[in-house]
RODO-645357 format. One record per residue: x, y, z of N, C-alpha, C in turn. Coordinates in pm, whole numbers, plus 50000, padded with zeros to 5 digits. Example, Ala and Ser with C-alpha at 12.3 -4.5 7.8 and 13.67 -1.06 7.14 Angstrom:
2
513194943150780512304955050780513204967050780/512854977550708513674989450714512905000350787/
***
This chain:
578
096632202791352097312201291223096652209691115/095142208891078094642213891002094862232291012/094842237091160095182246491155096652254891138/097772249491132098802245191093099202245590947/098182240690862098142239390697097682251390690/096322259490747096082271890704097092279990710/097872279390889098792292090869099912291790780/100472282390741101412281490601100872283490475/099652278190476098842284190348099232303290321/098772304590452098342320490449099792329590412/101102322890495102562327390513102762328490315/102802315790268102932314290123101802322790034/100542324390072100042335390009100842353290003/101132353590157101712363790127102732369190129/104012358390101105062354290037104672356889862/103852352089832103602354789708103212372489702/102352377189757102472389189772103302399289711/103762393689873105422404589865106172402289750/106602394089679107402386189578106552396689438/105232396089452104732403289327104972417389362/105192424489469104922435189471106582440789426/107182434189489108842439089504109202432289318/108412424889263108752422289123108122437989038/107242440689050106532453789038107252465989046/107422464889188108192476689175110072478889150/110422469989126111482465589054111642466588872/110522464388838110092467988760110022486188671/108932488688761109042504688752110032513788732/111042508188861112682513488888113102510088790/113302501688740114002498588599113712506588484/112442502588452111582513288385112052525388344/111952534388462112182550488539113382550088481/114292540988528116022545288520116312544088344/115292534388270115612534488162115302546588060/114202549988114113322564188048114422579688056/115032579888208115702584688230117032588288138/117632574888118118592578088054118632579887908/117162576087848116622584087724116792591287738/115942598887820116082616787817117492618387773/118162613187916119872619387907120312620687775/120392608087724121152608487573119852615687471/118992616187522118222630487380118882639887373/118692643987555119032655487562120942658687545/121682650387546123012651787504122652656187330/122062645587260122212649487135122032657487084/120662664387163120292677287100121332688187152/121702686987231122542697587277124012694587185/124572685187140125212686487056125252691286918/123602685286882123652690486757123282701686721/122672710686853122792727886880124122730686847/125472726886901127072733586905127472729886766/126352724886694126892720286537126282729786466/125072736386473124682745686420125232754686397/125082762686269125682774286210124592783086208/124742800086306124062805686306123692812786154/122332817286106122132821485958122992835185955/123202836785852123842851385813123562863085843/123762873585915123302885585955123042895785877/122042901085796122632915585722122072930785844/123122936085839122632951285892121422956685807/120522966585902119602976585819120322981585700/121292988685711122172995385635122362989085481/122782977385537123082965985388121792962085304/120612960285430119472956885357118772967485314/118782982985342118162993385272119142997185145/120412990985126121252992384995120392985984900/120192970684937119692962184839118352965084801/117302969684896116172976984841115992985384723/117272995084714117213004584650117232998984524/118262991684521118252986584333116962973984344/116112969984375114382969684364113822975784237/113462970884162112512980784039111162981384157/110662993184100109642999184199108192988484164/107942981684096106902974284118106972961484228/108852954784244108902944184383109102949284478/109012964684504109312967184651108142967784748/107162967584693106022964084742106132945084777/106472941084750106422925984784107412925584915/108352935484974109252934085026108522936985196/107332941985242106732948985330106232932485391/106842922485437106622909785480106922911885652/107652917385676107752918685812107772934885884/107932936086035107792944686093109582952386028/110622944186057111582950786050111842957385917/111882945085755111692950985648110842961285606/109212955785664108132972385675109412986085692/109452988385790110152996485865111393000485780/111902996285674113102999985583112383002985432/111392993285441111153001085264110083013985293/109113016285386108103023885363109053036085346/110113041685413110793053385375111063053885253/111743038285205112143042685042110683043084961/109303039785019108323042384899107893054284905/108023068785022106953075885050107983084685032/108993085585006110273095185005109913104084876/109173098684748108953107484612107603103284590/106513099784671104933095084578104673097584472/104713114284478103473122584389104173118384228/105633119684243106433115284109106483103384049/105823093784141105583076684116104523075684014/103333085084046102213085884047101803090283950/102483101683916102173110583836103353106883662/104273100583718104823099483575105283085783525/104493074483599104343062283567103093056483482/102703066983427101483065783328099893058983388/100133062083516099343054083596097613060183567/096803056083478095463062283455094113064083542/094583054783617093723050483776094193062683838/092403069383875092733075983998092803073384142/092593062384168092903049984271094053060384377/095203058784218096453061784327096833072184357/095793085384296096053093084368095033103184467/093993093084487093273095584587093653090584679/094503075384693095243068584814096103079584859/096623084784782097943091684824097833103384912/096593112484883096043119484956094713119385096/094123104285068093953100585174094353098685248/095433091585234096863085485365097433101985421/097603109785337097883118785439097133128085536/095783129485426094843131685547094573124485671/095053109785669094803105285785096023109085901/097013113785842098323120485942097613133985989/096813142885973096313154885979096253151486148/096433164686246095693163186348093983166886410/094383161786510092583165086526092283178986436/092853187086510092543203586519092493207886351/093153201386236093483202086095092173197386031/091893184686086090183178786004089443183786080/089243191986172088183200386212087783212586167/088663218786088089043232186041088943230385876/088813215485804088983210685680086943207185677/086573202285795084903198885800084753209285823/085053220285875084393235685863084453241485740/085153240485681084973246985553084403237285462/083813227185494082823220285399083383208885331/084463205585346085653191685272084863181785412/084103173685337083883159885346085063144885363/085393145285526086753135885489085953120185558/086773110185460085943100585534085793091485691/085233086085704084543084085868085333073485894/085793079186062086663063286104087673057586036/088693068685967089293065085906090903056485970/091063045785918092163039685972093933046186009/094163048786166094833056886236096593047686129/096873056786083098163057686051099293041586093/100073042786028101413028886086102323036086152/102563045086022103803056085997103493068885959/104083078486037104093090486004104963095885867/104223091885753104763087785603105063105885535/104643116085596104643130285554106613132585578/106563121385670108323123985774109223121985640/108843111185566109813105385514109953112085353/109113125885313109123132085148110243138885174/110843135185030112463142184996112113150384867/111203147984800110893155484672109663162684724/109953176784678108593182584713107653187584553/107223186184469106553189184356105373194484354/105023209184387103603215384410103063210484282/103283214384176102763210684097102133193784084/102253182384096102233171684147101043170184241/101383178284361100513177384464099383181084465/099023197384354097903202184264097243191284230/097823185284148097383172584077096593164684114/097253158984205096303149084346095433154284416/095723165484441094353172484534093013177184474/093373176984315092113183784239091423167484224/092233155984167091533145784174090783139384253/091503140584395091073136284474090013141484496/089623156484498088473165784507087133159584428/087643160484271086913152284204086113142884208/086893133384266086463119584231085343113484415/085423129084510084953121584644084113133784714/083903143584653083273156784690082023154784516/080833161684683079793162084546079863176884425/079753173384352079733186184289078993182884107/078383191384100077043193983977077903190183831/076983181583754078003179783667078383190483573/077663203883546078423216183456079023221283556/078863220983710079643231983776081243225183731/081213205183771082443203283748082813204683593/082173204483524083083207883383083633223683362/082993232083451083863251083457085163243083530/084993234783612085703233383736087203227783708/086533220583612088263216683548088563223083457/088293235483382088683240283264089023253283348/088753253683459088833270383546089063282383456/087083282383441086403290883361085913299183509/085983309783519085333320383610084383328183554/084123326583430083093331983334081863330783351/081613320983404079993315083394079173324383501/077783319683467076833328683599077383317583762/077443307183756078213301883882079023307183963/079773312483854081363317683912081733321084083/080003322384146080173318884255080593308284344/080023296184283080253287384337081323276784360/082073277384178083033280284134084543282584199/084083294884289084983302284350085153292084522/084303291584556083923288784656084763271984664/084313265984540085423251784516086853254384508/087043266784484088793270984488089363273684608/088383282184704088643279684856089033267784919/088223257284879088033246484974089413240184912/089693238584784091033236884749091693242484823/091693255884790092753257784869092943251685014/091933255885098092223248685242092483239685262/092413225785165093213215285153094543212685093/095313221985004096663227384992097363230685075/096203237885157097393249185303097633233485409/096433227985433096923215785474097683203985516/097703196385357098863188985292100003196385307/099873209985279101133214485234101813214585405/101243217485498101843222685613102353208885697/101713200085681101813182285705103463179985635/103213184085489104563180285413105813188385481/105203198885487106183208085533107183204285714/106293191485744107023184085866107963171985796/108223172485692109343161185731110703167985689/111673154485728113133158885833114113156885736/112993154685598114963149085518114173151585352/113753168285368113673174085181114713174185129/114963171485051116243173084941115623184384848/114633177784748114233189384608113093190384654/112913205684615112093217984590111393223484480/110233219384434109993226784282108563232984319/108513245684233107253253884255107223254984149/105923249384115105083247783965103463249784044/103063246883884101833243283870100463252983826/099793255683871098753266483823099033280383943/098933291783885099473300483965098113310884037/097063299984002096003305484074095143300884213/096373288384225096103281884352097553282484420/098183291784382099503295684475099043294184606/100643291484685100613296284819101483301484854/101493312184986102863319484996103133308885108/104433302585074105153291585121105803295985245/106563313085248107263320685321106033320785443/105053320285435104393324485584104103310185647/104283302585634104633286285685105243288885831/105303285985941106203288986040107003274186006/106523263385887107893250985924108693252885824/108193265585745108703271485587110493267885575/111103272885698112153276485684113083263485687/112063257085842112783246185888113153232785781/111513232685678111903222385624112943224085465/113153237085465113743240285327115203237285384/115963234885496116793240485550117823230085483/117693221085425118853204285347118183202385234/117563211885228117703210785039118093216584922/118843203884846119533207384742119383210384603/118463210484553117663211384406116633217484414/116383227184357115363235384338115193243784193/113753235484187112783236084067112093254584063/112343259984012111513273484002110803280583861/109923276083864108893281583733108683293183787/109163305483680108733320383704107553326283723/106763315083607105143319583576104553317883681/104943310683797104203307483911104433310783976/105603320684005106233326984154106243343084081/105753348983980105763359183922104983372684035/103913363884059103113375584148103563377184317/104803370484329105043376984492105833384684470/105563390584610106093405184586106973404884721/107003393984797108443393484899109403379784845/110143383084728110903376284695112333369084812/112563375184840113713375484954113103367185061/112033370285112111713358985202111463345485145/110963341985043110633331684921112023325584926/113233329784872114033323184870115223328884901/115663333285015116933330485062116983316185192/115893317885225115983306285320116523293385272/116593291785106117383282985099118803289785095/119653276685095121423279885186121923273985120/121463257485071122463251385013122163243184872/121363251084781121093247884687121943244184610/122453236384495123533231584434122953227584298/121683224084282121513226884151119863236884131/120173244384032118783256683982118303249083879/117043248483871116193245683733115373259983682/115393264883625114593275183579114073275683464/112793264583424111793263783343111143279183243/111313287983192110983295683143109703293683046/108723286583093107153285083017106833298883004/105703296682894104563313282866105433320082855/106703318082764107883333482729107483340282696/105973346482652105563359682637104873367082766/104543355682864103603361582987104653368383132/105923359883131106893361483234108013372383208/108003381383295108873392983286110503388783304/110453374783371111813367983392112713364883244/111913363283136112033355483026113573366182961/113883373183009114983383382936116083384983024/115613383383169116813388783270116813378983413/117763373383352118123359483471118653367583623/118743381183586119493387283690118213388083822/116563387683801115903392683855116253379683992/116223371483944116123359184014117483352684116/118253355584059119713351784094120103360684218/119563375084217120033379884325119133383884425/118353372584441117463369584535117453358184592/119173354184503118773342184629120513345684719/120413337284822121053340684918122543339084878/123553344684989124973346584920125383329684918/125233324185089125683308485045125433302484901/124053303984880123453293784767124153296784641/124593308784639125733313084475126723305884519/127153304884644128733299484639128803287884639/127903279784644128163261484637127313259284518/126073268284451125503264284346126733257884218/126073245484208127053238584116126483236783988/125073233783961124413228983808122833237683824/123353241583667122513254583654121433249283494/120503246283477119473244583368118553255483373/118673259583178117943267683172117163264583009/115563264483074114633261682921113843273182872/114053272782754113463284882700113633297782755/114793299582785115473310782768115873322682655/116143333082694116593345082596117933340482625/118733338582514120553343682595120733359682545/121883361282599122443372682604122903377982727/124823385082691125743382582791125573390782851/124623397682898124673405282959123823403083113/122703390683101122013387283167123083371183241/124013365383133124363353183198125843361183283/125943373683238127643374583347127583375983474/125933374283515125353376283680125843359883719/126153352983659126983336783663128273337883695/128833348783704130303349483767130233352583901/129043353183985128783353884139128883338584169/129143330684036128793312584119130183304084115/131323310884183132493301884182132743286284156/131843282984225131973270284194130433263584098/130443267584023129263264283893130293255183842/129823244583782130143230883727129733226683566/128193226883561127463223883511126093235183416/126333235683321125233241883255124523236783156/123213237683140122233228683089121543238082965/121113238382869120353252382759119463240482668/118353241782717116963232682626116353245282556/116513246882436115353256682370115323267582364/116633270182360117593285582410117383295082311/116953307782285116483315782180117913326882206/118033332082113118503347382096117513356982092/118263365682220117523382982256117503384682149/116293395582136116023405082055117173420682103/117883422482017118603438982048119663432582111/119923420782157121513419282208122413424082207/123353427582268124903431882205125803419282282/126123410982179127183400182245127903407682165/128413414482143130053421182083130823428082241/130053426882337130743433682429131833425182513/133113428982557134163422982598134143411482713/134423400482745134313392982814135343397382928/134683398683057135643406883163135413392683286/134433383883267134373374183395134473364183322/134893350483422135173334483363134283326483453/133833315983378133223308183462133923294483501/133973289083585134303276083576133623265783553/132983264683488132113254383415132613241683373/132813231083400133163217383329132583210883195/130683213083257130223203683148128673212383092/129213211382964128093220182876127043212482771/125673211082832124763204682761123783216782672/124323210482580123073221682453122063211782395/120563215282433119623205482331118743218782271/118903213082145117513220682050118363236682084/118773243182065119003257582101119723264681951/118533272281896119413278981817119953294781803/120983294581896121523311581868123103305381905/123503319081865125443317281857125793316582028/126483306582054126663302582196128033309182232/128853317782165130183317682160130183328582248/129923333282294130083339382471129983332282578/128963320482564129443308382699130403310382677/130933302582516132593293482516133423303282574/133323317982551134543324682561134213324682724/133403323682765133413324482952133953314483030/133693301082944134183289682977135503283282931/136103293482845137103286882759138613279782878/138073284682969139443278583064139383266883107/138123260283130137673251683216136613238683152/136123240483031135243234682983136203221882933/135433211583035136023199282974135093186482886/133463191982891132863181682879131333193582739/131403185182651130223191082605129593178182520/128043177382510126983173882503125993184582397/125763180782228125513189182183124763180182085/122983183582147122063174082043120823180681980/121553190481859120623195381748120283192081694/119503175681712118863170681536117963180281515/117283183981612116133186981542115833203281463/117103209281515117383221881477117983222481355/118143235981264118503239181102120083232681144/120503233280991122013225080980122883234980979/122523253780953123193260281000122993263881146/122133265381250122693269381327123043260081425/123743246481408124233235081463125693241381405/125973249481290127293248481264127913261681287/126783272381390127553284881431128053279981581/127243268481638127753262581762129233259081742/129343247181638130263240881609131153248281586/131613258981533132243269981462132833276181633/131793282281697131833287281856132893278881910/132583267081902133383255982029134693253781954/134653251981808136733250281748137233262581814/136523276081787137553289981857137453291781997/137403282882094137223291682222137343278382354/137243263282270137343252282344138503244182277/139703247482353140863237882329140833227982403/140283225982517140673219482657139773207882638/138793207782542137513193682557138183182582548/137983172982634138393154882689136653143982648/135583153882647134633147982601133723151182507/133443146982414132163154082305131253141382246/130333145282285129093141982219128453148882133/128003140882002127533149981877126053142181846/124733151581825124133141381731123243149581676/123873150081555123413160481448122693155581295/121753162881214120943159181155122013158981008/122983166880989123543166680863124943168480910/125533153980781127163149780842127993165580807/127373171680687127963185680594128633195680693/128073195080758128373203880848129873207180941/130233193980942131623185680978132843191980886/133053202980917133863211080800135583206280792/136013205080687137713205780705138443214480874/137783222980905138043234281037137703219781143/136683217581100136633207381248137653194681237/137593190181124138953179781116140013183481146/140453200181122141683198381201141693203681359/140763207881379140553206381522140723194581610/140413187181524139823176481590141303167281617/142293167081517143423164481483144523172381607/144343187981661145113192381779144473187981893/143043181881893142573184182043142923173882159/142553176182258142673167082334141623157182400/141063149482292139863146482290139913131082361/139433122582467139363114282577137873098682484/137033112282461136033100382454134713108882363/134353099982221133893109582161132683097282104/131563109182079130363098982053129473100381968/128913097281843128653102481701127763095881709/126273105081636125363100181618124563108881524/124283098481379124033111181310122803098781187/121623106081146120663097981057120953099980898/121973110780878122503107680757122853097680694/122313099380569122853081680470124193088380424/124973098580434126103098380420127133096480527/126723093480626127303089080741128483082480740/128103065480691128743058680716129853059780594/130233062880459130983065880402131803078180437/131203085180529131933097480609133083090480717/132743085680791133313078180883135053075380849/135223067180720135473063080727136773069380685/136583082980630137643093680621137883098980779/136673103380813136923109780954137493104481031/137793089581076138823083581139139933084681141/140653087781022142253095781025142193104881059/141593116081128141423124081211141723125681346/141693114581377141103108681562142643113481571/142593120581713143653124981796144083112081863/145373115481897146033104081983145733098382123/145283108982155144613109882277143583103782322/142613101282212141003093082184141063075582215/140703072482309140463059182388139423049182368/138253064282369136693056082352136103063582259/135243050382183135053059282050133733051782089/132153057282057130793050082042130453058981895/129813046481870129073050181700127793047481707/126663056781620125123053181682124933051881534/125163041681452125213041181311125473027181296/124793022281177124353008681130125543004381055/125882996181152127812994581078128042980581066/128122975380942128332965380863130332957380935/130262947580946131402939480951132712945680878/132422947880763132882953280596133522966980671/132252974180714132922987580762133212989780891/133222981580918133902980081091135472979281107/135642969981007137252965381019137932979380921/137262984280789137622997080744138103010280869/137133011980952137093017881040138533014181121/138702999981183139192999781240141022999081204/140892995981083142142998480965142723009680955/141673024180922142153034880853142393044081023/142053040381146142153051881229143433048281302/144483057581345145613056081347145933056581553/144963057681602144673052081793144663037881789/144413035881937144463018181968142993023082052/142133018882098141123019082139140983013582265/140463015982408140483013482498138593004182506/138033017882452136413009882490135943019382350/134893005182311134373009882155132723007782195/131483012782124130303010382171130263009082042/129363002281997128322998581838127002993781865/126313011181893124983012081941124033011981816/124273006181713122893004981602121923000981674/120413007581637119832998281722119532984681638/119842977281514119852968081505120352953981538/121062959381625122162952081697123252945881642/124112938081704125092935281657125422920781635/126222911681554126312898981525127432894681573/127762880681558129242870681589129852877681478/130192879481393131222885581334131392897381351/130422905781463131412920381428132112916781559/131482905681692132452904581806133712898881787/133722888381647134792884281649136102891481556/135612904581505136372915681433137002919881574/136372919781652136722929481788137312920181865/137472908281887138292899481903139712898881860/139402894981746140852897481667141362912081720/141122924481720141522934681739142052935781854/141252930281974142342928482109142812923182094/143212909182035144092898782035145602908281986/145062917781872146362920381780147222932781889/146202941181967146632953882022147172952382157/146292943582194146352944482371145442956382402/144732962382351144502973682430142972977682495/142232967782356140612971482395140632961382547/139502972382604139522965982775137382963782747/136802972782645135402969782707135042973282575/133442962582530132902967182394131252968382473/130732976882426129412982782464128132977282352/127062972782357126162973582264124892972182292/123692973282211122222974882234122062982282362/122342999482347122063005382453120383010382412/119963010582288118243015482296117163002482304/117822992082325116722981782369116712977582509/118102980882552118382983782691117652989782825/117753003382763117063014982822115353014782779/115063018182698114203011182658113273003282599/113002993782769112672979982737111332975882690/110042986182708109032988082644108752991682513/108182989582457108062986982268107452995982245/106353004682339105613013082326106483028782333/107703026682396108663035682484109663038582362/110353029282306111003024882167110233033282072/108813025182009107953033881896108413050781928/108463054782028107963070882062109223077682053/110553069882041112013070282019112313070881916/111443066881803112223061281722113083047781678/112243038981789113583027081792112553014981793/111623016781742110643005181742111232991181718/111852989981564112552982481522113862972281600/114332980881716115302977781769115092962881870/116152952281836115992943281896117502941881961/116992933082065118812924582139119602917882065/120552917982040122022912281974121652894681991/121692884581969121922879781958123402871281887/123982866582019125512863582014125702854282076/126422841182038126512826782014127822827182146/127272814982273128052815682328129512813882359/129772805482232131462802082207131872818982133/131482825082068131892836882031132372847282146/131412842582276131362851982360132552850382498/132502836282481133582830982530135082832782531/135152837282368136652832682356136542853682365/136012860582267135842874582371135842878282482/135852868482582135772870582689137112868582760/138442864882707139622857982725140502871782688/140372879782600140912890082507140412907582587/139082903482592138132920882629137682918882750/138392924982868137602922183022136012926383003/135952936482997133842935482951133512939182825/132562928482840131412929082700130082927482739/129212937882709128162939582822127202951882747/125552951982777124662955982687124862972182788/125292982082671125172993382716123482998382794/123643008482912122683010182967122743027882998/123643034882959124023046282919123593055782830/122333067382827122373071082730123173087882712/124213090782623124853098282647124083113582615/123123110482530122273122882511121193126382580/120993122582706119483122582819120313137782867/118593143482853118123157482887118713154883092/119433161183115119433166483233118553169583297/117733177083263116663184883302114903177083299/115323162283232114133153883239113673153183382/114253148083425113563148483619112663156083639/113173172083609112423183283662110823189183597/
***
């Protein structure tokens, strides 16, 4: 019996067993299957709420190197955050340096020793071996390039590049402190003058350099040869001379600096498709060019006359005998005259036998009788730009006199002249046949604004847009707008004092009454510029922003599709760039 009780003992022990084990693993299974079907439904949700997602917006390179461009040049540096953006702005920063550099008032020579370091580091082996032979000290282990940044210059500015290379020289090569004071005044006088000389070499060999590096990239546009003409280079013996001139369109040529070659023709026919000439005429007593535009013109190649479109010329001789070499340029557009003198011995009495087609004629500061352009241009001239303040009040009025006899056809004129007197009865009734589009007055006379206000019954029928650069009272606004017998399309009231709620709401009422004004323009010199220091040097110190009340602007806004701070200045030098 007793043994009997054990073996049921033992059966029920492991009855219990089994019972725990199969509870256990019953357990687990449950467990498992429950964990399981977590997953499942995670993983459903997430996968649903993937097919709910909206992929982010795509922009092309294309779209995003648009938006770069309008960047003011101090955030495009913030824009270099990634590999792909890298890769879109460094072209737009390295495309013009030396011009960043050089005319952003930048006083640090920082930036333009960077500028010429970085390209020394593009140099090849064989280039800084040949740069340490001639004694240029470049620095050690210098960090190997991202981008081949020489690829991407569209502006070429020797002069500029002078610039940087003497600083850079300066500020990282040893040199004695009187040798460097001959050194920047380039005195050859001294007992040195050896050594002197010897620093002009090594310049140079770092010119031929840079220059031959620059001379590899794939997309020059402008061309200018400036600068000191004693560190010239002949550009023509380049073997990439040709290749890289071969898409560019603007070209800068200072005489004083290209005076001493003597293979002109190789110099410049290689350009083909030049379209606009600058020809700087500095040292008008030192340059043999200064009398005869002809020396130059027919040295350059036949293409480049036939697509040359815009032609600037500073400090020039006129006289027709040197500009009728301008009837080789069929399609000339554009002519530019900063500081324009009259030949000595001229004969403009001689007959006009060629025409130009010229559109648009900018005169600054120039005083001699222009009336042989007009008669060259008299077929075609639709646009003139004519800003003699600073010249006598007669010879602003042998211009003026020139353009009533010989320009019927003008659709645009800009005036901004030092004395209203000048404005003769002849020009009122000129002004009365012409066919005048869009006209723009700007004058510091205190008889101005009582002038005005006759000269408005004048205005041709034809006249749409009228801008005034004159301090014009409410009082004489609506006078103005009373006595002139047009309807007005677009009006500017550029005082730089700006303008108030009552002269917008004069101009209100006026669309309301006409239907016709579509756009009013104002504070274009606080606009442009926005520096106070930039203003003082203008003349426009004083000048502040309009302040205009937003219900005023509102109900103007119902009547005049735009009303908006002019950013236009109609009298900018063409020829500033260059």
């Amino acid at each position: 019996m007793q043994k009997l009780r054990i073996r049921k003992s033992k059966i029920r022990e492991s009855k219990k067993k089994v019972n725990k084990i199969s509870t256990i693993t019953k357990y687990h299974k449950d467990n498992q299957l429950t964990t399981s079907n977590k997953r499942t439904r995670w993983s459903n949700r997430i996968q649903q709420a993937s097919n709910d997602v909206v992929d982010p917006p795509f922009l092309p390179d294309d779209v995003i190197s648009i938006i770069f461009e309008y960047l003011p040049f101090s955030s495009r540096f913030n824009c270099l955050v990634n590999r792909s953006w890298c890769r879109l702005m460094v072209p737009i920063l390295w495309r013009s340096p030396f011009k960043w550099v050089s005319k952003r008032g930048l006083n640090d020579n920082k930036k333009y020793i960077f500028l010429i370091r970085t390209y020394l580091s593009c140099l090849d082996p064989v280039s800084k071996a040949n740069l340490r032979q001639a004694g240029i000290k470049l620095p050690r282990n210098p960090k190997q390039p991202l981008f081949r940044y020489y690829q991407y210059l569209k502006e070429f500015n020797f002069r500029d590049i002078q610039t940087c290379i003497k600083i850079w020289y300066d500020n990282t090569q040893i040199i004695d402190a009187d040798l460097k004071d001959y050194w920047l005044r380039y005195r050859n006088k001294d007992i040195r003058s050896l050594e002197i000389s010897e620093i002009g070499s090594k310049v140079m060999y770092l010119m031929t350099e840079i220059t031959r590096i620059l001379f590899n990239s794939t997309c020059l546009k402008e061309f200018a040869f400036g600068g000191n003409p004693k560190f010239r280079l002949r550009f023509e013996s380049f073997p990439e001379y040709r290749l890289a001139i071969e898409n560019v369109t603007s070209l800068s040529l200072d005489p004083i600096f290209t005076e001493f070659y003597d293979n002109w023709e190789a110099l410049l026919n290689p350009f083909t498709n030049i379209k606009k000439l600058y020809l700087p005429f500095y040292h008008l007593e030192k340059t043999r060019f200064r009398d005869d535009l002809n020396i130059i013109v027919r040295h350059l190649s036949s293409r480049t006359l036939m697509v040359l479109t815009w032609l600037g010329l500073s400090n020039y001789r006129l006289c027709l005998e040197s500009l009728a070499v301008l009837s080789t340029c069929p399609n000339l557009e554009t002519l530019v005259f900063w500081n324009c003198t009259k030949k000595i011995n001229a004969q403009n009495q001689l007959s006009i036998t060629q025409f130009l087609s010229v559109k648009s004629l900018f005169i600054f500061n120039s005083n001699h009788d222009l009336k042989p352009i007009f008669q060259m241009t008299e077929k075609t001239l639709k646009e003139i730009v004519l800003d003699n303040s600073s010249e006598s009040s007669e010879n602003t009025k042998v211009i003026l006199d020139a353009m009533i006899q010989c320009s019927p056809n003008i659709t645009k004129l800009a005036l901004n002249i030092n004395k209203i007197d000048i404005l003769s009865d002849k020009f009122n009734k000129w002004m009365e046949l012409s066919k005048l589009e869009s006209l723009v007055l700007k004058s510091k006379d205190a008889k101005f604004k009582s002038f005005i206000q006759v000269f408005v019954t004048h205005f041709p029928e034809s006249l749409t847009d009228l801008d005034l650069e004159i301090s014009i009272t409410p009082t004489l606004l609506i006078r103005i707008l009373n006595n002139c017998n047009v309807y007005f399309k677009k009006l500017g009231l550029n005082d730089k004092f700006g303008i108030t709620d009552d002269h917008l709401r004069i101009l209100t009422k006026y669309a309301e009454t006409y239907e016709s004004l579509e756009e009013v323009r104002f504070d274009r010199w606080p606009v442009i510029y926005k520096n106070e220091e930039m203003r003082a040097k203008r003349g426009y110190e004083s000048s502040e922003l309009s302040k205009l009340s937003k219900a005023v602007l509102e109900k103007a806004g119902k009547f005049i599709k735009v009303v908006r701070r002019d950013s236009y200045d109609p009298f900018f030098n063409p020829m500033y760039p260059y």
